[in-house]
C-alpha positions in Angstrom: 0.0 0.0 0.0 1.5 3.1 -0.9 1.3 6.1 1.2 0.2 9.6 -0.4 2.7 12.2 1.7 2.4 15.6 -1.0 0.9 17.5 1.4 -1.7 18.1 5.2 -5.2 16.8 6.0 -7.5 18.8 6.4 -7.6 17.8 10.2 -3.7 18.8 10.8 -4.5 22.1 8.9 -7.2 23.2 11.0 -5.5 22.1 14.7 -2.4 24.8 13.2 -4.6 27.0 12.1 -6.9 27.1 15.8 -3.3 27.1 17.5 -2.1 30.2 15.4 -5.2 32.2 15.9 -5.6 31.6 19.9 -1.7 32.8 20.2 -2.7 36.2 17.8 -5.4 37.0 20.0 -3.7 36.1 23.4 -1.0 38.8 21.8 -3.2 41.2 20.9 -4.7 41.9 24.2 -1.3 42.4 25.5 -0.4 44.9 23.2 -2.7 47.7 24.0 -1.0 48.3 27.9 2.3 48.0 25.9 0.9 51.0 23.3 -0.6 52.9 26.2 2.2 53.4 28.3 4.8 54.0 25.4 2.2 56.5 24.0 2.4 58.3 27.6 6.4 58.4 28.4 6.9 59.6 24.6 4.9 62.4 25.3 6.7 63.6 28.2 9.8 63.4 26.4 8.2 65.4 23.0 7.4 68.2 25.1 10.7 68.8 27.3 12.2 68.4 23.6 9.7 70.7 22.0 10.5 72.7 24.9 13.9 73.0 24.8 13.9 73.4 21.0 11.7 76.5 21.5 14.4 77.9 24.1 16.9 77.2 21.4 15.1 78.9 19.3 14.4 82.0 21.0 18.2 82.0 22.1 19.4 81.7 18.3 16.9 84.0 16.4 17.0 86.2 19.4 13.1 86.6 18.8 10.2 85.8 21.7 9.0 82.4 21.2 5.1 81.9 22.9 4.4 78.0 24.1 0.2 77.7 24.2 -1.4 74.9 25.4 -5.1 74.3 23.6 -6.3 71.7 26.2 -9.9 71.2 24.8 -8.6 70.7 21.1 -5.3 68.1 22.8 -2.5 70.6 20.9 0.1 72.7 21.7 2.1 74.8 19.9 5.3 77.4 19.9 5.2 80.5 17.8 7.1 83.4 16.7 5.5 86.5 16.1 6.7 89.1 14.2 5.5 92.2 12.8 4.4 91.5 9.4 4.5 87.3 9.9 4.1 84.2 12.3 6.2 81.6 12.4 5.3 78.0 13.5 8.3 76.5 15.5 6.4 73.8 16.4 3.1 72.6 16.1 2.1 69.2 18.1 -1.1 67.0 18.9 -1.4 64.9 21.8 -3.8 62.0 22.8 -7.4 62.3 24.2 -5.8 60.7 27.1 -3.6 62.8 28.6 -4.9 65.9 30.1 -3.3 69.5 31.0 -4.5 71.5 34.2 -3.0 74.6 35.2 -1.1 75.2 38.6 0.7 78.6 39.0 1.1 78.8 35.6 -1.1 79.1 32.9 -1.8 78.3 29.1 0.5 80.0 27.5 4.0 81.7 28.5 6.9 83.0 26.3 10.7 82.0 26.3 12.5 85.7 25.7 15.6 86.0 23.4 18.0 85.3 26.2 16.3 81.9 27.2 14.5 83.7 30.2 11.3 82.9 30.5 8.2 85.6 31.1 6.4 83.5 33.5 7.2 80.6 36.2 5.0 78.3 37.8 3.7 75.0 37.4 1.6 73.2 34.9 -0.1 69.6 35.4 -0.5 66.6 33.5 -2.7 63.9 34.1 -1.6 60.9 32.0 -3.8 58.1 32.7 -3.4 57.2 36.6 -0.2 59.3 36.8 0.2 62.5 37.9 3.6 64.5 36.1 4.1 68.3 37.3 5.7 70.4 34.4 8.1 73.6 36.5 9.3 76.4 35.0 12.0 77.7 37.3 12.3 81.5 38.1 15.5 83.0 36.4 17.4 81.1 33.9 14.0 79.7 32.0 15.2 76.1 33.0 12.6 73.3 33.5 12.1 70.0 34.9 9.0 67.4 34.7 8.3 65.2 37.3 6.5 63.0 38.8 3.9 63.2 41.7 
């Protein structure tokens, strides 16, 4: 009796098949957390860079540079405003998630040519469970975020 081997049943196919798709979905549930979190920490890190890229900027053009928060629309941006223009420096959404409230400071504050900055105070974001505290130091326009 000969033996046909050219290929799977239809039995084997399906038992691969059933074992393939419970792994995918075991995965797939642990991937959210996994997007969540990294969505959160890259946030912290885009501002204090978008932050310090605004100082920079300030510093180099020798120009004011505004930071605004829109916390209804999730977007913040830096500007500078000259006479006849305004210039974008940088223009950033963030997710529904994450949520600003203002401390002693308030929506919007400038970074001045030197790297001063107009205002000081504190600004707070609420990032799921977590609790970060965005200072703007008096003097130098140096900044910190932490958290609570």
């Amino acid at each position: 009796m000969k033996v046909n081997s050219r290929g799977f049943t239809l039995i084997e196919s399906l038992v691969v098949l059933s074992a393939f798709l419970i792994l995918a979905s075991i995965s797939i549930f642990q991937v959210k957390p996994q997007h969540d979190l990294i969505e959160k920490k890259t946030f912290i890190s885009q501002l204090q860079a978008d932050l310090f890229y605004g100082q920079q900027y300030a510093i180099s053009h020798q120009r004011d540079v505004t930071v605004y928060f829109m916390m209804d629309q999730h977007y913040y941006y830096l500007f500078d405003k000259t006479d006849s223009n305004t210039v974008m420096v940088v223009e950033r959404h963030y997710s529904k998630s994450i949520s600003l409230v203002p401390g002693s400071l308030s929506y919007t504050f400038k970074f001045l040519s030197d790297g001063n900055v107009n205002k000081f105070g504190t600004l707070l974001i609420d990032i799921g469970e977590k609790r970060f505290r965005l200072t703007i130091l008096i003097g130098k326009g140096r900044f910190y975020v932490s958290e609570e």
